[in-house]
N, C-alpha and C positions, 0 to 999 in steps of 0.2 A: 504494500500500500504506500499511500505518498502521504506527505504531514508538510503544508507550506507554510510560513509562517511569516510574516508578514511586518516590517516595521515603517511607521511614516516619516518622511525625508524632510529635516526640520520643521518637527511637528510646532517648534515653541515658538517658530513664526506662521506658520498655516493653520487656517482653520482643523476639526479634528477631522478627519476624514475618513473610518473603520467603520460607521454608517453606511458607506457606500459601495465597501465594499462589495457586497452581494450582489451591485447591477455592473460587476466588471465579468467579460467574456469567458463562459468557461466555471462563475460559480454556482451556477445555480444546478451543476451537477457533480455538488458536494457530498461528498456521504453523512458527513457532519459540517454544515455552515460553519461561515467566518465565525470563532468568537473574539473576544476583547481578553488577552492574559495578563497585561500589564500596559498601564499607557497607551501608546498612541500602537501596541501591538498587536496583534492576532492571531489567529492559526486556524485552518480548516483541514479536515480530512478527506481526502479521496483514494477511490479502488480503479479509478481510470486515469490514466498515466496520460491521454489527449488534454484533459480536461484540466489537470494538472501545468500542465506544461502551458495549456492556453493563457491560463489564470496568471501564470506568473509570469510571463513573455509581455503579454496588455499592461500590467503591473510596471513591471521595469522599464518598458520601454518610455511610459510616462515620466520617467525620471522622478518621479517624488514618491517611492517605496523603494526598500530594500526589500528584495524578496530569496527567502533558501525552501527548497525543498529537499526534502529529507525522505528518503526512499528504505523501507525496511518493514520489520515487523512489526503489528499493534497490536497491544494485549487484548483479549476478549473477557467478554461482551462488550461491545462498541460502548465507547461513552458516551453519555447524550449530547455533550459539551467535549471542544476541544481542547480546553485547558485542563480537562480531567482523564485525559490517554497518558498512555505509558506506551513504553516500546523502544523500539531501536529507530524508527522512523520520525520518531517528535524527538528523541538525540539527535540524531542526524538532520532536523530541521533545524536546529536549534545551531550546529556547527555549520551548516549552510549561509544560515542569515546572519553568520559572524563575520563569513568569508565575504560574504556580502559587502558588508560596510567598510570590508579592507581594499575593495577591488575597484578604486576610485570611480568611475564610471557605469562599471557595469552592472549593480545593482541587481545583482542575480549571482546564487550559488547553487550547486546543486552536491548531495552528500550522498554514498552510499556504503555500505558493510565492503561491498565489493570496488575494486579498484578502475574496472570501466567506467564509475558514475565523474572521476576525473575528465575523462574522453566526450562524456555525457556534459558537462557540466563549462567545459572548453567553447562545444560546438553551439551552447545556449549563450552564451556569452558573445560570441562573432556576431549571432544575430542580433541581440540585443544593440552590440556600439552601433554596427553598421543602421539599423530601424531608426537609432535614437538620433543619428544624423541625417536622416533624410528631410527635404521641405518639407512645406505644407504641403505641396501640390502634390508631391510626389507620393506623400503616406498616404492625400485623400483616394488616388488611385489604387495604389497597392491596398486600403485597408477596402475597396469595393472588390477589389479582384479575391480577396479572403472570403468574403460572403459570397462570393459563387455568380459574379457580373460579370458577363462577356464584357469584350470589349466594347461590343457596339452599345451595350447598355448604360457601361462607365461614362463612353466619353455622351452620351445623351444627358447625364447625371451632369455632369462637370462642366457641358456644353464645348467641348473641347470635338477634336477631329480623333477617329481611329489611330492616326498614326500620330499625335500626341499621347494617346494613352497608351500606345505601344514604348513611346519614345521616356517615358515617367516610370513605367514596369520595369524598363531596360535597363536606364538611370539607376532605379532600387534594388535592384540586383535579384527582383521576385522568384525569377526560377530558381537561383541560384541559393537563395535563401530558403527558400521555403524546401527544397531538396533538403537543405543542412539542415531545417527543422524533422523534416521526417524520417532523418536517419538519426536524431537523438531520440525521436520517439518511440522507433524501434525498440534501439536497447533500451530503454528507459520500461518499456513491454516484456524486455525477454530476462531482465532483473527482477521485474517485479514477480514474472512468472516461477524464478526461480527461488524466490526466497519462500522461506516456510511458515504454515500459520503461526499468528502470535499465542503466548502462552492465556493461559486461563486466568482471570483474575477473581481471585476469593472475594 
């Protein structure tokens, strides 16, 4: 399972923001919703490693969270709240969102028992700088083409020409990207599958 955990990027200047969390891409197929653990932090639970990775790619890319997911096992019976799990996967969140805050820019870690989640954790971070530098123009493009908009639909959206919004895609490096998203989410899939249930909790 994953455990992402969530900190806000100069909470003591910005408003609190952990309300809002639940309308960002990717949470609302939590197994346990955001909670609030301490401050301006959070942590939700998920058993799908997409949704996972969604949640915390939207997150970072915005630049005002630090975001770690921690990938491992979680004790049973699910808790109702995620501040009240145990496991190696809310450790391993917890050394994520540490690594986090070390990694000047990229606001995103990712931890795991096994030593691929390095590999895993490399290739979320490429997408993250390179996302977090693109225009305006060019994310409004790339984040239509994530939703599943042809091109001819984008640039109808945008009022721009087909070969503008080819020319914006190309720019953000979408295929290129979005390839290197779906081969962390691979393994991100084939670790999870291999780790074993968590222990019982009395």
């Amino acid at each position: 399972m994953f455990v992402l955990t969530v900190d806000q990027v100069g909470s003591r200047r910005e408003s609190d923001a952990v309300p809002s969390l639940d309308e960002v891409d990717g949470a609302n197929r939590a197994l346990v919703g955001f909670d609030r653990t301490a401050g301006d932090e959070a942590q939700a639970v998920f058993d799908d490693a997409a949704a996972a990775l969604t949640c915390a790619l939207g997150l970072a890319i915005m630049g005002t969270w630090h975001c770690g997911i921690g990938q491992g096992q979680i004790d049973l019976p699910l808790p109702d709240t995620a501040r009240e799990g145990r496991g190696s996967a809310f450790v391993n969140a917890r050394s994520a969102v540490e690594a986090a805050k070390k990694s000047g820019s990229h606001h995103l870690g990712f931890v795991s028992d096994d030593p691929l989640g390095a590999g895993i954790q490399a290739a979320l971070r490429v997408v993250v700088a390179l996302r977090s530098k693109q225009r305006l123009t060019t994310r409004e493009a790339y984040d239509l083409a994530l939703e599943g908009g042809t091109q001819a639909h984008i640039a109808e959206r945008l009022g721009i020409s087909q070969q503008a919004v080819s020319d914006r895609l190309a720019s953000g490096m979408y295929r290129e990207l979005e390839d290197l998203k779906a081969g962390a989410l691979h393994w991100a899939e084939a670790l999870d599958r291999a780790t074993l249930p968590g222990e019982a909790r009395s």
